[in-house]
C-alpha angles and dihedrals in degrees: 000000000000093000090058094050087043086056094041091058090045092055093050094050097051092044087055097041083048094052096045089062101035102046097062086073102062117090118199112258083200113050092356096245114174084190104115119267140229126278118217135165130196114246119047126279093221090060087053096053094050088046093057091049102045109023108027102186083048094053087050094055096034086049087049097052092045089061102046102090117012113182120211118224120190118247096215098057105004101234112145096222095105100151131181116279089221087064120107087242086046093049089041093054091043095053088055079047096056095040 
């Protein structure tokens, strides 16, 4: 009962460590905000945590799903069209940014 909550944190630390280095490179489509955005994921994090608890092998897959494709949202005005700054469009709305 004690290893799935032990993974459980793991996971949550490296996630969080993940997103603090990769969302300061996203830049808003939508009112050109550089704050970082918002992290979300499809699915609920109450099921995954059940999952993880319960049903161990579940919770792994559903996790994993989970992670696969995060989307970013601005926090400003809430678009989620949060895109990389290293992107032709990203480059395109930073150098307005910069002008």
């Amino acid at each position: 009962m004690l290893l799935p909550a032990l993974i459980l944190l793991l996971y949550l630390v490296v996630k969080a460590i993940v997103y603090e280095k990769s969302a300061k490179n996203y830049v808003c489509a939508e009112c050109y905000s550089t704050r970082k955005p918002k992290q979300i994921h499809d699915g609920s994090t109450a099921m995954e945590i059940i999952l993880w608890i319960f049903v161990l092998p579940f919770g792994f897959f559903y996790t994993m799903w989970r992670g696969l494709n995060p989307r970013f949202e601005c926090k400003d005005c809430h678009s989620k069209r949060a895109i990389k700054r290293s992107s032709p469009r990203g480059q395109e709305i930073m150098a307005k940014i910069n002008k």
